[in-house]
N, C-alpha and C positions, 0 to 999 in steps of 0.2 A: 244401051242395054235396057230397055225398057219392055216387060214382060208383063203379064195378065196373069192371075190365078187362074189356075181351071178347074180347083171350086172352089174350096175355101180359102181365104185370107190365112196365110201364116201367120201363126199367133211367134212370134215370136214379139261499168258493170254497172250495175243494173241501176235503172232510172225510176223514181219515185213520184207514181202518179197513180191518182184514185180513178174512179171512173162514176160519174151521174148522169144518169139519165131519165126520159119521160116517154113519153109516144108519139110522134109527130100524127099529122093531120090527117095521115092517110092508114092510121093502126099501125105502124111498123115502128121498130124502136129507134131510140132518139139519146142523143147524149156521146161519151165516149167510153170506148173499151180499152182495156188493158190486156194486153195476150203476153203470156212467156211461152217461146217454142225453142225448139232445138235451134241449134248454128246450121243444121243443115237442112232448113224449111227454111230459110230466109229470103230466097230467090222467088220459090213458089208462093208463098204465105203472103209475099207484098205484091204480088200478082194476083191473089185472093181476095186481099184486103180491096184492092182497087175494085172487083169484080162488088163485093159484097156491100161496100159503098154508093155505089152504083146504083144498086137494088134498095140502098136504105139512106138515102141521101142527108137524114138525121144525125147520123153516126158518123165516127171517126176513129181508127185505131190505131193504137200505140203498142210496136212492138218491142221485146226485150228478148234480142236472142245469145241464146249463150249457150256451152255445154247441160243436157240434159240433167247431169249428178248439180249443178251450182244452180241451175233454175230450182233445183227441188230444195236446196241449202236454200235460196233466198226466199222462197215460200214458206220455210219453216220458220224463218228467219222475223216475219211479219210481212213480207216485199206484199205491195196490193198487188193484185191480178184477177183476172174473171173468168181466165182460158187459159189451162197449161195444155201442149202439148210435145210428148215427147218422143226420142229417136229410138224408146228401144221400152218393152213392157216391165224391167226390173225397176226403172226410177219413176215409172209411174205408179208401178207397186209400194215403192218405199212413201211415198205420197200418199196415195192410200190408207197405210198401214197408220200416216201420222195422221192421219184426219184431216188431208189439204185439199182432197178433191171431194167433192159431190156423186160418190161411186155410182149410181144411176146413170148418171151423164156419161160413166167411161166408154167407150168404143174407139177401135182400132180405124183407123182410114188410109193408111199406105202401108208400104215395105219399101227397105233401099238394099242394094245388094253391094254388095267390096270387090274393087279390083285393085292391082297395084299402078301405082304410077311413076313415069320417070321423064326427064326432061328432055326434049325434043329431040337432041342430038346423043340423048343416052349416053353418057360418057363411058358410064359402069358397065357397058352393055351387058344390060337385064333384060331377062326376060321371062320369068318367072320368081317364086315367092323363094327358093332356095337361093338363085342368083342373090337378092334384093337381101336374102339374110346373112351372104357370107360373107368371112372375115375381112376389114375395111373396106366395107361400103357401107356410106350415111344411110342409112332405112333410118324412117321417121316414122311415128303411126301415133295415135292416138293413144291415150293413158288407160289403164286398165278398166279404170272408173266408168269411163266415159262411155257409154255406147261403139259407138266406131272402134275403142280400140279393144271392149271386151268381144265384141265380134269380131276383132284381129286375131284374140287372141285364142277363139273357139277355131276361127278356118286354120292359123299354124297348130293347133296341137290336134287336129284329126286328119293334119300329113304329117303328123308324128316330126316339129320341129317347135323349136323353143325361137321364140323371137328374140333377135339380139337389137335393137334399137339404140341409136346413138341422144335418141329425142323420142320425148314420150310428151305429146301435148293435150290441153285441154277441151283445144275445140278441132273438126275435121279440115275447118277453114284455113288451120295454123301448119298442119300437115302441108294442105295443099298449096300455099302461099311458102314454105320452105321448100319444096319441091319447082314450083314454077321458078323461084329465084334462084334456083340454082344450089341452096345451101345445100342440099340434101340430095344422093344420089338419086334416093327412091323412096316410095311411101307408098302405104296403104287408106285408100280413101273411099267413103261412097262412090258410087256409078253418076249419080247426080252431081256430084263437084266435082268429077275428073268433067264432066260435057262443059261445067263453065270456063275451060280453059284451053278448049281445042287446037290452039295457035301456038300453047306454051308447054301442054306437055304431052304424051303417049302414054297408052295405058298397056297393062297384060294381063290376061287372065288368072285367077288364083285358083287351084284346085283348090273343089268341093265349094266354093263361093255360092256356085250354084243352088246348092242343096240348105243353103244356112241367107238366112235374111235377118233385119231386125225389122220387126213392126213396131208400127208409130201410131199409140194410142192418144186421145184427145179427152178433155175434161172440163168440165165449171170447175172452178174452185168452189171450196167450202165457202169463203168469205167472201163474195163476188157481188159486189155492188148493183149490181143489175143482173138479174138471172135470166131476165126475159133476151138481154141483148146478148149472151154469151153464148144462149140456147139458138139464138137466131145465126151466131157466128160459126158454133162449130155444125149446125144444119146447113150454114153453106159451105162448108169447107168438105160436106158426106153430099153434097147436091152431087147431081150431073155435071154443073158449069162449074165447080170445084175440085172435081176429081178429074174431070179434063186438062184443068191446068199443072195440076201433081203429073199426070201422065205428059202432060208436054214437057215436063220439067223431067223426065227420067225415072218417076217414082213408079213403084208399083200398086195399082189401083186393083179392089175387087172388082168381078166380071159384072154384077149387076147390084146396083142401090135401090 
C-alpha cells in the first residue's frame, strides 16, 4: 500500500544518553545523536541512520523507539534527545505546547495508512472491520492514546461502529506481534507493519482507511545538545535518499522535496 500524495502532504524503556559532538575534518558534524521516534519508524529510521552515517562518518546514532504519547512523557520527563519524531501531529503538538520541541524545526516527512490484520490461516475468517469487531473475536488495536489506535478509532466511528477490543496496546509492534502469534484473531495495524510479516499474517482492507492517514512530523528538541547534528539528521531523513527509504519501507512520501 504504498501511495504518493498528489499535492499536498496530509497533515494529519527508554535509554539514558546525552549526545556530544564537534565537526570532523571534512565540516560535517561529528559526535553522537540521540533520536526518539515512533515503534513504527524503527525499520525505516535504522535504515536511515545507516544511510546518514555514511554520509557523515563522525556521527553515530542512538535510537529510543517507543509509543509516540510515552516518547513525549519521557521528553517532558527530562529523557535527553536531539530528534523526536512522531506517528501522528497531536503528540507532536502536546510537545510543542510543553516547550520540548524547537517549533521551527517542525515539519511533517511521511504518512502511514491502517489496514486490518489476521493470521495466515484466518481462523475467525475476517474479512473486514465489522467481521474483526464482532462478538468473540480477539481484535486487538492499539490504545486510544497512541497514534495507531486514535486512528482506529476515527476509521471505526466514520462507519458508524464502536470498537470492541479484547486488547488495547501501547505500541503498533504489540498488536502486530499478538496477531502473528496467533493470540489475537485480528488487529488493526499500519500498512508498514502488516509488510514486515508477509509469511505470518493477511491483511484486509478497512473502509474509509483510505481517506484518513496519520502524518509523521519531525523536530530538534528544545534541549538538543548538538543543533547542528540533529539539523543535519532530520535533513536527511527530508533528503531524496531518505524519503526513498520511507517509501521502500511502505510510508507515504511527498511528490517533491
Amino acid at each position: 500500500m504504498r501511495r504518493r500524495f498528489v499535492a499536498t502532504l496530509i497533515l494529519a524503556a527508554l535509554a539514558l544518553g546525552g549526545c556530544s559532538s564537534s565537526t570532523d575534518s571534512a565540516g560535517g558534524p561529528e559526535g553522537s545523536l540521540t533520536v526518539l521516534a515512533a515503534a513504527s519508524l524503527q525499520q525505516a529510521f535504522d535504515d536511515i541512520a545507516a544511510g546518514f552515517t555514511a554520509k557523515h562518518p563522525g556521527m553515530s546514532v542512538d535510537f529510543n523507539y517507543a509509543g509516540s504519547s510515552t516518547l513525549v512523557q519521557n521528553l517532558d520527563a527530562g529523557a535527553p534527545a536531539d530528534v523526536f519524531a512522531s506517528a501522528d501531529e497531536a503528540n507532536m503538538d502536546s510537545a510543542q505546547d510543553a516547550g520540548l520541541i524547537d517549533e521551527p524545526t517542525r515539519d511533517v516527512f511521511a504518512a502511514n495508512t491502517l489496514v486490518g490484520i489476521v493470521p495466515l490461516d484466518n481462523p475467525a475468517n475476517i474479512a473486514t472491520l465489522e467481521d474483526a469487531n464482532a462478538a468473540g473475536v480477539n481484535l486487538v488495536v492499539c490504545a486510544p492514546q497512541v497514534p495507531c489506535g486514535a486512528l482506529s478509532q476515527s476509521i471505526a466511528e466514520a462507519a458508524g461502529s464502536t470498537l470492541n477490543p479484547v486488547s488495547e496496546e501501547q505500541q503498533v509492534s504489540d498488536v502486530l506481534g499478538k496477531v502473528r502469534s496467533g493470540q489475537a484473531d485480528a488487529g488493526l495495524v499500519y500498512a508498514t507493519d502488516a509488510a514486515l510479516a508477509p509469511d505470518e499474517v493477511s491483511t484486509f482492507e478497512l473502509e474509509g482507511a483510505d481517506d484518513q492517514h496519520n502524518s509523521y512530523p519531525i523536530a530538534r528538541t528544545a534541549n538538543a545538545e548538538d543543533p547542528e547534528a540533529a539539523a543535519a539528521f532530520i535533513d536527511y531523513v527530508q533528503s531524496h535518499a531518505g524519503q526513498a527509504i520511507l517509501e521502500d519501507h511502505g510510508f507515504v512520501v511527498p511528490q517533491e522535496r
